[in-house]
mmCIF file of the C-alpha atoms, coordinates in Angstrom:
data_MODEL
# 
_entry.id   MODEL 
# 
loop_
_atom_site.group_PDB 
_atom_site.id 
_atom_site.type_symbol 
_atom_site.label_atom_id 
_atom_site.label_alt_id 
_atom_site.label_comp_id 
_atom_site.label_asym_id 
_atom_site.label_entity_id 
_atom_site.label_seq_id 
_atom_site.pdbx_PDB_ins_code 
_atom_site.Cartn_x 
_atom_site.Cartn_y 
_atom_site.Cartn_z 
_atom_site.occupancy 
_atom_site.B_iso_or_equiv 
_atom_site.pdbx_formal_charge 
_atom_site.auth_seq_id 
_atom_site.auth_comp_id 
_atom_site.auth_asym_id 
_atom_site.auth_atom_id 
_atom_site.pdbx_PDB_model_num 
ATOM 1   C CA . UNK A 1 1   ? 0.000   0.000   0.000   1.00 0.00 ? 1   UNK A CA 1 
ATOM 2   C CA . UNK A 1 2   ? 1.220   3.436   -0.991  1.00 0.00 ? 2   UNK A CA 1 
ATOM 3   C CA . UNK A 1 3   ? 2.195   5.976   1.601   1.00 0.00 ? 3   UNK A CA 1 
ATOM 4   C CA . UNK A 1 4   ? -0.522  7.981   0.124   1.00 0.00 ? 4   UNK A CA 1 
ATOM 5   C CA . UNK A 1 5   ? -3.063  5.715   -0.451  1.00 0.00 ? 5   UNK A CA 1 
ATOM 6   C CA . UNK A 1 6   ? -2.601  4.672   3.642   1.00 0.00 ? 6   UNK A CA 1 
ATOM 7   C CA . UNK A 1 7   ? -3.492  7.791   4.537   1.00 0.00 ? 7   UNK A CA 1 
ATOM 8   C CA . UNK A 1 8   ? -6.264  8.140   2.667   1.00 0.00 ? 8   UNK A CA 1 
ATOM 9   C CA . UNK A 1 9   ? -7.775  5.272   3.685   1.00 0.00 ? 9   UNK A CA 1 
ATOM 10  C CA . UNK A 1 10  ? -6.685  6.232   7.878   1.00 0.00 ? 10  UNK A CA 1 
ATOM 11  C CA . UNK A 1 11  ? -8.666  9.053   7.113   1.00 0.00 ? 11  UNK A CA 1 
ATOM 12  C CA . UNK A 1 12  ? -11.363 6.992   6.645   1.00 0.00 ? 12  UNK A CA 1 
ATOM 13  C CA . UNK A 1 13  ? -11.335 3.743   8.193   1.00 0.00 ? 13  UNK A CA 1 
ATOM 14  C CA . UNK A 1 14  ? -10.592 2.247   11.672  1.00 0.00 ? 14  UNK A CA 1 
ATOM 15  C CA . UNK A 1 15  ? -7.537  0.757   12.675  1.00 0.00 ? 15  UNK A CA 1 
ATOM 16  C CA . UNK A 1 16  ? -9.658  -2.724  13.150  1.00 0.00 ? 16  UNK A CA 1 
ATOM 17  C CA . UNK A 1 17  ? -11.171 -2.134  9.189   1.00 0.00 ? 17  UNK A CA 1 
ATOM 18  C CA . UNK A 1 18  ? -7.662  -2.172  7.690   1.00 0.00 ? 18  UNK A CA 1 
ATOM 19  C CA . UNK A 1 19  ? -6.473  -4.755  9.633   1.00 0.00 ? 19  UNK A CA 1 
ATOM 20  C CA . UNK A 1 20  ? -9.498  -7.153  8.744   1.00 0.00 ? 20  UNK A CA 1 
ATOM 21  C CA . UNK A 1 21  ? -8.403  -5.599  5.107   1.00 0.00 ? 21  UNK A CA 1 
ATOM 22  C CA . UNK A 1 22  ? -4.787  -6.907  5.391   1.00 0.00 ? 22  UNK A CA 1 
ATOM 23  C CA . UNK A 1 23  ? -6.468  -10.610 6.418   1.00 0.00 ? 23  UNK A CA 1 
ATOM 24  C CA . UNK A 1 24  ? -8.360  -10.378 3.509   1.00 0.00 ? 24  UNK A CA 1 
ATOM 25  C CA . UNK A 1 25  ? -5.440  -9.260  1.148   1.00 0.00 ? 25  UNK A CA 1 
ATOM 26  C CA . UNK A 1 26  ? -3.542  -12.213 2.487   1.00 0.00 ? 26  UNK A CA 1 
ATOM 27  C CA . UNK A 1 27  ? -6.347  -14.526 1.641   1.00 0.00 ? 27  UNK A CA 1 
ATOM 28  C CA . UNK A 1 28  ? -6.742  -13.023 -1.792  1.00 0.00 ? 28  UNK A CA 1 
ATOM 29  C CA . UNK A 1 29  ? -2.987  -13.053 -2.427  1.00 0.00 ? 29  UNK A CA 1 
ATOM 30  C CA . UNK A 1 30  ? -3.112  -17.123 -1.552  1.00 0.00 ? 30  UNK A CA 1 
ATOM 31  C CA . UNK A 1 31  ? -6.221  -18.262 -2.986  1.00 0.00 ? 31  UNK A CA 1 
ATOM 32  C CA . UNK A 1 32  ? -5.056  -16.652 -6.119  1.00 0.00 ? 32  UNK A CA 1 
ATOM 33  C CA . UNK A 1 33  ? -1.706  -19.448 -6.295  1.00 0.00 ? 33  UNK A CA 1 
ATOM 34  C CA . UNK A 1 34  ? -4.713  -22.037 -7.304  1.00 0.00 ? 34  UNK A CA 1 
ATOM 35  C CA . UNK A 1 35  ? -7.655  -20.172 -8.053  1.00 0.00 ? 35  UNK A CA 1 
ATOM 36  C CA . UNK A 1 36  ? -7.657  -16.650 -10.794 1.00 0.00 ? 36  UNK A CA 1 
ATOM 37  C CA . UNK A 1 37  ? -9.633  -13.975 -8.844  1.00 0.00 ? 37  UNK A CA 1 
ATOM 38  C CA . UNK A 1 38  ? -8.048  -11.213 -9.915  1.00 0.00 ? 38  UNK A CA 1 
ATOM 39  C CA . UNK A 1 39  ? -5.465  -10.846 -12.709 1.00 0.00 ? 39  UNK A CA 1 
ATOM 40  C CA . UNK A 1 40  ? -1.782  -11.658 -11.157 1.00 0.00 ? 40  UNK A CA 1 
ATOM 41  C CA . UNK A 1 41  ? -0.677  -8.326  -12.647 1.00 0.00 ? 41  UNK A CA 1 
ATOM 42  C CA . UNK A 1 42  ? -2.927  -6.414  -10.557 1.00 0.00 ? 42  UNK A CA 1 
ATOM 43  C CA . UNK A 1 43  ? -1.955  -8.144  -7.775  1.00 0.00 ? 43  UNK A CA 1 
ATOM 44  C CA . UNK A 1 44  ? 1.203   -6.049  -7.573  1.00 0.00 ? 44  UNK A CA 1 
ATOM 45  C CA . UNK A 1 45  ? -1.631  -2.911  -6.652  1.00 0.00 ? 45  UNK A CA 1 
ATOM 46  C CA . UNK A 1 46  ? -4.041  -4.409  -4.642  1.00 0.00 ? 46  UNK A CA 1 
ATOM 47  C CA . UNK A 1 47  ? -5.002  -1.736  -2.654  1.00 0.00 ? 47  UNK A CA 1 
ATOM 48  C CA . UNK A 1 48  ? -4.938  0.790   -5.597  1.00 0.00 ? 48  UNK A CA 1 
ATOM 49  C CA . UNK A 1 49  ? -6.925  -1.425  -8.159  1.00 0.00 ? 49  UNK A CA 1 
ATOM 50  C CA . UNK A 1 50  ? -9.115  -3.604  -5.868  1.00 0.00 ? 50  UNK A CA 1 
ATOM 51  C CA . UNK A 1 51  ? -9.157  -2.552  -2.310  1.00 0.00 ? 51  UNK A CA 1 
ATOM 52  C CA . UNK A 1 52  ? -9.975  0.999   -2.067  1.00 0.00 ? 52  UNK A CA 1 
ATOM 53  C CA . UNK A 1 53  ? -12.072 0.746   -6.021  1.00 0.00 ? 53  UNK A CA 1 
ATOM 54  C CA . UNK A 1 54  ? -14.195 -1.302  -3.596  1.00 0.00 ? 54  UNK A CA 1 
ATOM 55  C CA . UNK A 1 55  ? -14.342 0.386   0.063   1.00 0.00 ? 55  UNK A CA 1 
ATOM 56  C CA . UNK A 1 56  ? -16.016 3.194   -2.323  1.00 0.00 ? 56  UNK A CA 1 
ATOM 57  C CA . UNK A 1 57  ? -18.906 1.504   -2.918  1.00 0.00 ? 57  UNK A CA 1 
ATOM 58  C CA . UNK A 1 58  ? -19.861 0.929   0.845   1.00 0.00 ? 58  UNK A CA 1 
ATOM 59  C CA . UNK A 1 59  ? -19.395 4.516   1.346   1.00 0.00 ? 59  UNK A CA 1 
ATOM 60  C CA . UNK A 1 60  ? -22.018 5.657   -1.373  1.00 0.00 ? 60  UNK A CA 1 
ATOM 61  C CA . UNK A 1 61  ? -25.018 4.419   0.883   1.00 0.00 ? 61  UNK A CA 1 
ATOM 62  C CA . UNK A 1 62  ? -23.459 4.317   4.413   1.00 0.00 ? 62  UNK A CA 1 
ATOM 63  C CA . UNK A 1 63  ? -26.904 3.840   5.711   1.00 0.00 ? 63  UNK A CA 1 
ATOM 64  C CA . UNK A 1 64  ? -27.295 0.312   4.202   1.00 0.00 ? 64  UNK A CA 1 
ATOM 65  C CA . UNK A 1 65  ? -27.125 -2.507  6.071   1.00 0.00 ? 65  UNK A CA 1 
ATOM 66  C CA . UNK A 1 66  ? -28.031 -5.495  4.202   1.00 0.00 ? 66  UNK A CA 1 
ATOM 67  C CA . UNK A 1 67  ? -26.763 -5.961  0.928   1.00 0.00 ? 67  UNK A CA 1 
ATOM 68  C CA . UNK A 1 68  ? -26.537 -8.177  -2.562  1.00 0.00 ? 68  UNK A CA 1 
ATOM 69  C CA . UNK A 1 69  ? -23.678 -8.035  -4.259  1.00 0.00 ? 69  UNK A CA 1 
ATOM 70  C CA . UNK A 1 70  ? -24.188 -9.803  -7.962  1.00 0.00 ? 70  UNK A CA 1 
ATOM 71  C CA . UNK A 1 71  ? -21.147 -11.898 -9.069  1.00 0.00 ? 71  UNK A CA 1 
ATOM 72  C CA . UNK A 1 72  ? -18.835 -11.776 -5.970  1.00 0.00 ? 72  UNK A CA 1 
ATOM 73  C CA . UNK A 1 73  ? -16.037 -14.181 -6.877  1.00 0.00 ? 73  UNK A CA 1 
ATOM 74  C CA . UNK A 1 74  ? -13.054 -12.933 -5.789  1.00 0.00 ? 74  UNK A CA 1 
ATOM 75  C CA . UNK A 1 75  ? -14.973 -10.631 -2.737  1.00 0.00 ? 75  UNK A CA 1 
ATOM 76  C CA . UNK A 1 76  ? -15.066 -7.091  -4.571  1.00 0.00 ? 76  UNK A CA 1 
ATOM 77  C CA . UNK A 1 77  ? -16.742 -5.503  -3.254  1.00 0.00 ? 77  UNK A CA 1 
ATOM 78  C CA . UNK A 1 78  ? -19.127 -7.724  -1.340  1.00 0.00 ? 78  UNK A CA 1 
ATOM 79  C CA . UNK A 1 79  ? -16.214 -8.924  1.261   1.00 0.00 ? 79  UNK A CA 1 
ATOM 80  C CA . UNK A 1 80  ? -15.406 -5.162  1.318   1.00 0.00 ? 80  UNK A CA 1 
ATOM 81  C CA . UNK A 1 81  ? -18.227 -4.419  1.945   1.00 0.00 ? 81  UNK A CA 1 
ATOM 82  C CA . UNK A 1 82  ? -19.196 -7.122  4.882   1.00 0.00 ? 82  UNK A CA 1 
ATOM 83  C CA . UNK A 1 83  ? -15.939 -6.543  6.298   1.00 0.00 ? 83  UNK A CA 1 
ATOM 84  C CA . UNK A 1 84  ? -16.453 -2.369  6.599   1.00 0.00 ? 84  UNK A CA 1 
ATOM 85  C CA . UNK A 1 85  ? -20.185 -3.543  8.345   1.00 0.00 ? 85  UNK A CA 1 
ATOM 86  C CA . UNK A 1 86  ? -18.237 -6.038  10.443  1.00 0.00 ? 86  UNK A CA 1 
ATOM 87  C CA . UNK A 1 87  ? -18.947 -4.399  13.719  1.00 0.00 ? 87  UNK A CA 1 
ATOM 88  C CA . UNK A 1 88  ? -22.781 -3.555  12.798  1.00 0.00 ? 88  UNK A CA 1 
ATOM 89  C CA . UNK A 1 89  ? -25.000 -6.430  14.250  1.00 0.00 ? 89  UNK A CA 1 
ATOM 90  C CA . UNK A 1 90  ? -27.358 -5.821  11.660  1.00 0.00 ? 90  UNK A CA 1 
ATOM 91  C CA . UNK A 1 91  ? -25.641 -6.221  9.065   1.00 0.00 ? 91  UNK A CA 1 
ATOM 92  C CA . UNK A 1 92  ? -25.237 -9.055  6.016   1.00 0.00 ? 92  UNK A CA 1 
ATOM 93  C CA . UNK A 1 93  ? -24.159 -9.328  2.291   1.00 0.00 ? 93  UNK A CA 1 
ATOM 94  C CA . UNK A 1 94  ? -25.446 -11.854 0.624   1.00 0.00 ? 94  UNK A CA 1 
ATOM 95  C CA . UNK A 1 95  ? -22.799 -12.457 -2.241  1.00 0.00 ? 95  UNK A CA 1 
ATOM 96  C CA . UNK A 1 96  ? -24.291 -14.612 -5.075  1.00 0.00 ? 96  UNK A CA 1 
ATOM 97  C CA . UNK A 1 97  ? -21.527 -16.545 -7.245  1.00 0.00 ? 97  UNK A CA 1 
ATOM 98  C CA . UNK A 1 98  ? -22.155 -19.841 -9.265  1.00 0.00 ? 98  UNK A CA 1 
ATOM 99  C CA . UNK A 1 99  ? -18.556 -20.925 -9.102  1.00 0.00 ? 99  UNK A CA 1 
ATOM 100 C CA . UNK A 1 100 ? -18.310 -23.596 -6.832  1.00 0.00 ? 100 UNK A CA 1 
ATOM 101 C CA . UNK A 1 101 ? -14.047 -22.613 -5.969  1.00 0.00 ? 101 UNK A CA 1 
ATOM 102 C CA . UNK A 1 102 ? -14.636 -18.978 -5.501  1.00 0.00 ? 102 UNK A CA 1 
ATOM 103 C CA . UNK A 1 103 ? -17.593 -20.031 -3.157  1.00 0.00 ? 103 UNK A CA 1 
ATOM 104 C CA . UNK A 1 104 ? -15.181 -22.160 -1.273  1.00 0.00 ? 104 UNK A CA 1 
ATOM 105 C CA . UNK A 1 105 ? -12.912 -18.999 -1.114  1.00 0.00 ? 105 UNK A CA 1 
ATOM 106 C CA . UNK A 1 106 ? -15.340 -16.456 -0.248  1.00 0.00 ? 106 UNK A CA 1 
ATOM 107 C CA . UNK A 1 107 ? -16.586 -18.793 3.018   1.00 0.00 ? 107 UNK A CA 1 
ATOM 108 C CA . UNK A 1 108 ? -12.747 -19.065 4.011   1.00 0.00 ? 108 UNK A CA 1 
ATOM 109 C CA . UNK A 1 109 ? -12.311 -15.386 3.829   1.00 0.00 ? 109 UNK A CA 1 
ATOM 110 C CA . UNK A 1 110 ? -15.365 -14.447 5.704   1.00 0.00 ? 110 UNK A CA 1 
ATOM 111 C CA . UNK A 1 111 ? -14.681 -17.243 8.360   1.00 0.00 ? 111 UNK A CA 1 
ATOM 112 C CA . UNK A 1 112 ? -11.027 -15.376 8.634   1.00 0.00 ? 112 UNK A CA 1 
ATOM 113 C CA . UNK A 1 113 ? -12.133 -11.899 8.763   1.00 0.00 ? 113 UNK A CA 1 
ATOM 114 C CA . UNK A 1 114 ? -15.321 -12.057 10.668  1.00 0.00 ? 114 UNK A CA 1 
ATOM 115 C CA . UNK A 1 115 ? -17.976 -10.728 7.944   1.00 0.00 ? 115 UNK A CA 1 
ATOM 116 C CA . UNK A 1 116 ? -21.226 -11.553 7.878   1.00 0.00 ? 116 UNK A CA 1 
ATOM 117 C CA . UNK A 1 117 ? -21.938 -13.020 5.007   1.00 0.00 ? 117 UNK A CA 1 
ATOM 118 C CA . UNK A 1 118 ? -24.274 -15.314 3.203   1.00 0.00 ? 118 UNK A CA 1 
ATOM 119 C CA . UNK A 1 119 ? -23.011 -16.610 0.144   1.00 0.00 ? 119 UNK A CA 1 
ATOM 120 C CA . UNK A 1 120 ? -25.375 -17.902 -2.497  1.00 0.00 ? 120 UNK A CA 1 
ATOM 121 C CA . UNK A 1 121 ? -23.836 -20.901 -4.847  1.00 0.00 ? 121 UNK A CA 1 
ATOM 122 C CA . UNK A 1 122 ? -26.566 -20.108 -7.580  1.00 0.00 ? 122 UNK A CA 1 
ATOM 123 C CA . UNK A 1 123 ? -26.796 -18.128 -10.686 1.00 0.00 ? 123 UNK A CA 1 
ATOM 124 C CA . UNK A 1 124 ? -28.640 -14.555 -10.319 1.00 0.00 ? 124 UNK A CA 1 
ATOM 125 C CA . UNK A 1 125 ? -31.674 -14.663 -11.706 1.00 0.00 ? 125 UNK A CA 1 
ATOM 126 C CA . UNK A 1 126 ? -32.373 -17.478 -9.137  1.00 0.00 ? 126 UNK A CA 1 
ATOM 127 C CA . UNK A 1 127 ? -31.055 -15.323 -6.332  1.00 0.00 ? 127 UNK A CA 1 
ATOM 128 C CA . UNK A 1 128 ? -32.189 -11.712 -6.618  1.00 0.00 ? 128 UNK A CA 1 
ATOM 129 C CA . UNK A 1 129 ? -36.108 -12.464 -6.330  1.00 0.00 ? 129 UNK A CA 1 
ATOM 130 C CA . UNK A 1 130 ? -35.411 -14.605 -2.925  1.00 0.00 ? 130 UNK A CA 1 
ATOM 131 C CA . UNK A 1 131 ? -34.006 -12.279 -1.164  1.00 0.00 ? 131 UNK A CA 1 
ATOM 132 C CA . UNK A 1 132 ? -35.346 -9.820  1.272   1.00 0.00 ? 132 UNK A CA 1 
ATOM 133 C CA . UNK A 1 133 ? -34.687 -6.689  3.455   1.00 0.00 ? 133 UNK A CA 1 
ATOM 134 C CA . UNK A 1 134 ? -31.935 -5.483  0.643   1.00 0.00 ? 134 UNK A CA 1 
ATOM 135 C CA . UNK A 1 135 ? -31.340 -2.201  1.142   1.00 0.00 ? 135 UNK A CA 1 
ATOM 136 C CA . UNK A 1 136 ? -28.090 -1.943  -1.572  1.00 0.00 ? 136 UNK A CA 1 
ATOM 137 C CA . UNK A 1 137 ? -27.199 -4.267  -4.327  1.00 0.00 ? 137 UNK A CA 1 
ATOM 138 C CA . UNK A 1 138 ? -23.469 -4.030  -5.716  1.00 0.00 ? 138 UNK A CA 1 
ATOM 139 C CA . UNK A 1 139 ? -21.747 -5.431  -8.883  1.00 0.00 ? 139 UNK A CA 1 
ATOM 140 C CA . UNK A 1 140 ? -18.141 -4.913  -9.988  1.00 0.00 ? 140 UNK A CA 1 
ATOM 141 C CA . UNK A 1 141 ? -16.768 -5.467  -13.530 1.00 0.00 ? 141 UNK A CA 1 
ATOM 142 C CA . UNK A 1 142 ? -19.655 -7.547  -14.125 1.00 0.00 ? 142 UNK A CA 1 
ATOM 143 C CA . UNK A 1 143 ? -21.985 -7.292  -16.903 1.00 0.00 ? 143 UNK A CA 1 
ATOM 144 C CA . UNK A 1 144 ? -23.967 -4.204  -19.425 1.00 0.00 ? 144 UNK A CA 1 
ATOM 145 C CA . UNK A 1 145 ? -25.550 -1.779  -17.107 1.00 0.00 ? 145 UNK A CA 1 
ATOM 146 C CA . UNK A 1 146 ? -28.637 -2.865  -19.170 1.00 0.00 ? 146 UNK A CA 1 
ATOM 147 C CA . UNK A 1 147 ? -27.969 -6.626  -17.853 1.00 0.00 ? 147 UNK A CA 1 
ATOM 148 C CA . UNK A 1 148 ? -27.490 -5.462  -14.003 1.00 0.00 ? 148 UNK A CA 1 
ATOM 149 C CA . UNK A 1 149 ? -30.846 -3.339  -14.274 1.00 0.00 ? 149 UNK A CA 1 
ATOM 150 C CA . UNK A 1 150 ? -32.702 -6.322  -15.509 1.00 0.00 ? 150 UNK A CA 1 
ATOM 151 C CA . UNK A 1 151 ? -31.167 -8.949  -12.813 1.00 0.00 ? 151 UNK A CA 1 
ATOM 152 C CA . UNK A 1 152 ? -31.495 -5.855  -10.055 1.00 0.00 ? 152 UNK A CA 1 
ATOM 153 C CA . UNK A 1 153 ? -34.944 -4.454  -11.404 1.00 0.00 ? 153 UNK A CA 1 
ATOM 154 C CA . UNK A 1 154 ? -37.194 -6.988  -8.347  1.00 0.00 ? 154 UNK A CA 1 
ATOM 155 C CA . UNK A 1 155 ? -34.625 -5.320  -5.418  1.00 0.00 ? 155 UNK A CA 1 
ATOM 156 C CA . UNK A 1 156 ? -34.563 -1.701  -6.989  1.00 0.00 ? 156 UNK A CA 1 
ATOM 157 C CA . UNK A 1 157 ? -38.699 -1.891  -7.183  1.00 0.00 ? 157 UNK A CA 1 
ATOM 158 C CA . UNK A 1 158 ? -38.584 -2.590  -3.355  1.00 0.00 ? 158 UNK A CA 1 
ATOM 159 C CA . UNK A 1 159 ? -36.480 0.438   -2.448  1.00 0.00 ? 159 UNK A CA 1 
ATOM 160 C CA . UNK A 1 160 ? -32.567 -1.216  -3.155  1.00 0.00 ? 160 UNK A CA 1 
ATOM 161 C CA . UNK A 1 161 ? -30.087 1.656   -4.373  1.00 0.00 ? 161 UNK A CA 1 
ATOM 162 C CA . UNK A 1 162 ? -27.764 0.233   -7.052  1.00 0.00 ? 162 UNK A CA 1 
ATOM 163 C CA . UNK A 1 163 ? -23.867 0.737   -6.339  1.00 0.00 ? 163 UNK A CA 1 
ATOM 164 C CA . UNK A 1 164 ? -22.031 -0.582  -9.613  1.00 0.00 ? 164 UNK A CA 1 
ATOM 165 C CA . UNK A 1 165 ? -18.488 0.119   -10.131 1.00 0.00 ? 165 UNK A CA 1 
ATOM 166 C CA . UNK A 1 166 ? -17.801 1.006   -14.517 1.00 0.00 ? 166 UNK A CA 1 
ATOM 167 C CA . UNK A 1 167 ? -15.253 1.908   -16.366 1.00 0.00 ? 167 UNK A CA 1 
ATOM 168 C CA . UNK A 1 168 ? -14.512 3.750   -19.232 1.00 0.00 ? 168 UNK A CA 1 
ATOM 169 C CA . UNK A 1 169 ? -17.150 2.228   -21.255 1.00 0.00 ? 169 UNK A CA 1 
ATOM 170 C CA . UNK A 1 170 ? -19.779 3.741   -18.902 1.00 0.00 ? 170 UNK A CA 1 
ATOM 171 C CA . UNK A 1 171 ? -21.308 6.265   -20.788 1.00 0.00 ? 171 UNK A CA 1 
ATOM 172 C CA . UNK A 1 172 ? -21.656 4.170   -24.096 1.00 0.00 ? 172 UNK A CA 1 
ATOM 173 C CA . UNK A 1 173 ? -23.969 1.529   -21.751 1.00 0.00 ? 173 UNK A CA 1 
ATOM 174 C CA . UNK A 1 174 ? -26.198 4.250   -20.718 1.00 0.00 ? 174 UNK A CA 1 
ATOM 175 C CA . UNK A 1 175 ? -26.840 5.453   -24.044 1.00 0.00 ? 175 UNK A CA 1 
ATOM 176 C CA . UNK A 1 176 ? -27.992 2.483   -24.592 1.00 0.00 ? 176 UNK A CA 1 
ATOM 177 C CA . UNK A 1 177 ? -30.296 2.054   -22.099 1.00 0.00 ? 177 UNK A CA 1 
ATOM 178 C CA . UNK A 1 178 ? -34.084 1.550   -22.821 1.00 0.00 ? 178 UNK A CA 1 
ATOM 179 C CA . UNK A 1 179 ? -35.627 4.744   -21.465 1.00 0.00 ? 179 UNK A CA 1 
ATOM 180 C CA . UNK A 1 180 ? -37.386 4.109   -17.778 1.00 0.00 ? 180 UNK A CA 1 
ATOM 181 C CA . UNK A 1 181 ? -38.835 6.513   -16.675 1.00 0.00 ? 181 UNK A CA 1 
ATOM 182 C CA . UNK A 1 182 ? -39.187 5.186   -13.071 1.00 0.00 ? 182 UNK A CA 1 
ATOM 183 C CA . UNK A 1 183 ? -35.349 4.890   -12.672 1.00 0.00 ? 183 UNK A CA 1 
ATOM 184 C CA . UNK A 1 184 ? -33.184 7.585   -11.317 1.00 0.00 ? 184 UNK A CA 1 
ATOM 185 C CA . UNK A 1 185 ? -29.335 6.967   -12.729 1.00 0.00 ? 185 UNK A CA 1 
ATOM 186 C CA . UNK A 1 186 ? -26.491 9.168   -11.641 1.00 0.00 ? 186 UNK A CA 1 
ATOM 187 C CA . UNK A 1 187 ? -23.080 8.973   -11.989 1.00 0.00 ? 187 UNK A CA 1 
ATOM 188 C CA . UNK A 1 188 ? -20.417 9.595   -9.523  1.00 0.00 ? 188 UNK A CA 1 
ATOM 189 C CA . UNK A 1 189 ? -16.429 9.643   -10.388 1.00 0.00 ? 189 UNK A CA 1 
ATOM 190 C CA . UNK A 1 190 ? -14.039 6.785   -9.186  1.00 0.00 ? 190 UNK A CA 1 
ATOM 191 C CA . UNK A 1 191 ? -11.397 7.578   -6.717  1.00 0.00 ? 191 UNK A CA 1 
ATOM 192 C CA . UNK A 1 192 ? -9.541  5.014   -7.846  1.00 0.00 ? 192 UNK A CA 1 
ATOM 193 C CA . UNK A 1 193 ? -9.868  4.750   -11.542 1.00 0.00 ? 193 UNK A CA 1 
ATOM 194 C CA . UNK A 1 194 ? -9.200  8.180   -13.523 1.00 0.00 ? 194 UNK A CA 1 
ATOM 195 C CA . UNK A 1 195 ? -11.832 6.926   -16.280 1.00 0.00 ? 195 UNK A CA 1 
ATOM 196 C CA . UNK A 1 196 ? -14.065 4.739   -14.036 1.00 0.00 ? 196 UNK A CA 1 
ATOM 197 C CA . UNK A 1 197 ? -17.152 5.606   -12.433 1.00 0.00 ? 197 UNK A CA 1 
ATOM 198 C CA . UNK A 1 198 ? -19.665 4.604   -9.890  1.00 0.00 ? 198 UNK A CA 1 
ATOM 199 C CA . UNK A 1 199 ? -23.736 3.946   -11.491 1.00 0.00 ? 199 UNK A CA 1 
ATOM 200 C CA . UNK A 1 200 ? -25.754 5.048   -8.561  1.00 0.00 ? 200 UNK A CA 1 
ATOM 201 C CA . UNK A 1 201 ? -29.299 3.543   -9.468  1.00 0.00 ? 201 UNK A CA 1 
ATOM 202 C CA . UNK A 1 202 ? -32.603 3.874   -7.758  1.00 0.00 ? 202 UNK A CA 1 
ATOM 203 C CA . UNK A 1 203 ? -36.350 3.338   -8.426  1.00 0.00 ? 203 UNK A CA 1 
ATOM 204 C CA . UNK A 1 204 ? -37.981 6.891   -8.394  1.00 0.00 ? 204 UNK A CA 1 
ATOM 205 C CA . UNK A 1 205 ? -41.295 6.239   -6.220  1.00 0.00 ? 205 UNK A CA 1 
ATOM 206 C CA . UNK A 1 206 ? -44.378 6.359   -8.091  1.00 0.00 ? 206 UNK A CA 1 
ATOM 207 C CA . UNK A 1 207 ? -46.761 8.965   -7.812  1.00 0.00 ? 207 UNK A CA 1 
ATOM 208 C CA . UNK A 1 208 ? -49.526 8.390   -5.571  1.00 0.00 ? 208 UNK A CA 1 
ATOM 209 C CA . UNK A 1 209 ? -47.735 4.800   -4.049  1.00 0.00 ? 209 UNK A CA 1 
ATOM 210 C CA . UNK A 1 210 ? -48.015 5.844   -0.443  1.00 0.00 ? 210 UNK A CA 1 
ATOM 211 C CA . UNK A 1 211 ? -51.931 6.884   -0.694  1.00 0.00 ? 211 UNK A CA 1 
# 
C-alpha cells in the first residue's frame, strides 16, 4: 500500500477495518496461487486497483445494512463491503456466485475476517427475487448496465439503491439504455480509476404509491 493511499484510507477507516483488510489481502494473495480472482498483474496494486475501487462503494449508501452483491467471486466488493459492516449487528451481504471454488474462497475469507456473510452458490436470476430486506445491491466489472438493471430491477422496485463500479465504457452503456422513466441513474467519479465511475441507481417512487 502506498504511503498515500494509507493515509487516505486512515482518514477513513478504523484501525480494526484495515487490519481485517490486510487478512483479507492475504487470503486473496493465496487463494489466487490455485484459483484466478483477480489478474496476477494487478496483484502487484491491490489496494490501488481492488481494495480501495471497492471500500467506495460501501461509502455511497453508508446507511445500508443489508446488501446483494451480484457476481462476488473474488470478494469485490461484497467482502469489502461485509468486512467495513463487520462491527454492525445488523448487518449481512449476501454475495451470489455460481462458481463452486470462488464459493469455497469467499466462506474461508469471511470465516477469517469475521464478515457476515451469506453466500449464495446459484446463478442470479435465481437469487435476486429470494431475497429480502436489501437495502443496496453491488456489482463490480460484471456485466452491461442494461444486464445489471434487468437482474437488479425486483430489489430496486422494493427500495434497493444500485452501487455498480464502470469503467470507461460507462457512458456508451447508458446510451444504450431503454428509457425508464421510473429509474433515477447518476453517476459519480471513481477515486480510484481516472476513467471509471460509480452507477448510482434507484427506483424513483411512483406517484400516488403511499396513498
Amino acid at each position: 500500500m502506498s504511503t498515500t493511499l494509507g493515509a487516505r484510507l486512515e482518514q477513513t477507516l478504523s484501525a480494526d477495518q484495515i487490519a481485517r483488510l490486510r487478512v483479507f489481502e492475504a487470503s486473496v494473495r493465496r487463494w489466487s496461487k490455485v484459483k484466478n480472482l483477480v489478474s496476477h498483474q494487478s496483484l502487484n496494486a491491490i489496494w490501488e486497483r481492488h481494495i480501495l475501487d471497492s471500500v467506495q462503494v460501501q461509502h455511497m449508501v453508508p446507511e445500508a445494512m443489508v446488501w446483494a452483491d451480484l457476481g462476488s467471486g473474488g470478494g469485490f466488493p461484497g467482502i469489502v463491503t461485509a468486512i467495513l459492516l463487520a462491527d454492525c449487528p445488523d448487518a449481512v451481504v449476501h454475495l451470489i456466485e455460481s462458481d463452486n471454488r470462488k464459493c469455497a474462497f469467499l466462506r474461508s475469507v469471511s470465516r477469517e475476517t469475521g464478515a457476515r456473510t451469506v453466500i449464495h452458490h446459484d446463478r442470479i436470476e435465481n437469487v435476486v427475487a429470494s431475497l429480502e430486506n436489501v437495502q443496496a445491491v453491488s456489482a463490480r466489472a460484471l456485466a452491461s448496465m442494461e444486464q445489471l438493471i434487468s437482474w437488479t430491477r425486483p430489489l430496486l422496485h422494493l427500495g434497493a439503491v444500485g452501487v455498480f463500479l464502470k469503467g470507461r465504457t460507462v457512458a456508451d452503456e447508458l446510451t444504450r439504455l431503454p428509457p425508464e422513466s421510473n429509474l433515477k441513474i447518476e453517476l459519480r467519479p471513481s477515486l480510484s480509476q481516472v476513467d471509471g465511475a460509480l452507477v448510482m441507481v434507484r427506483c424513483a417512487p411512483t406517484f400516488g404509491a403511499d396513498q
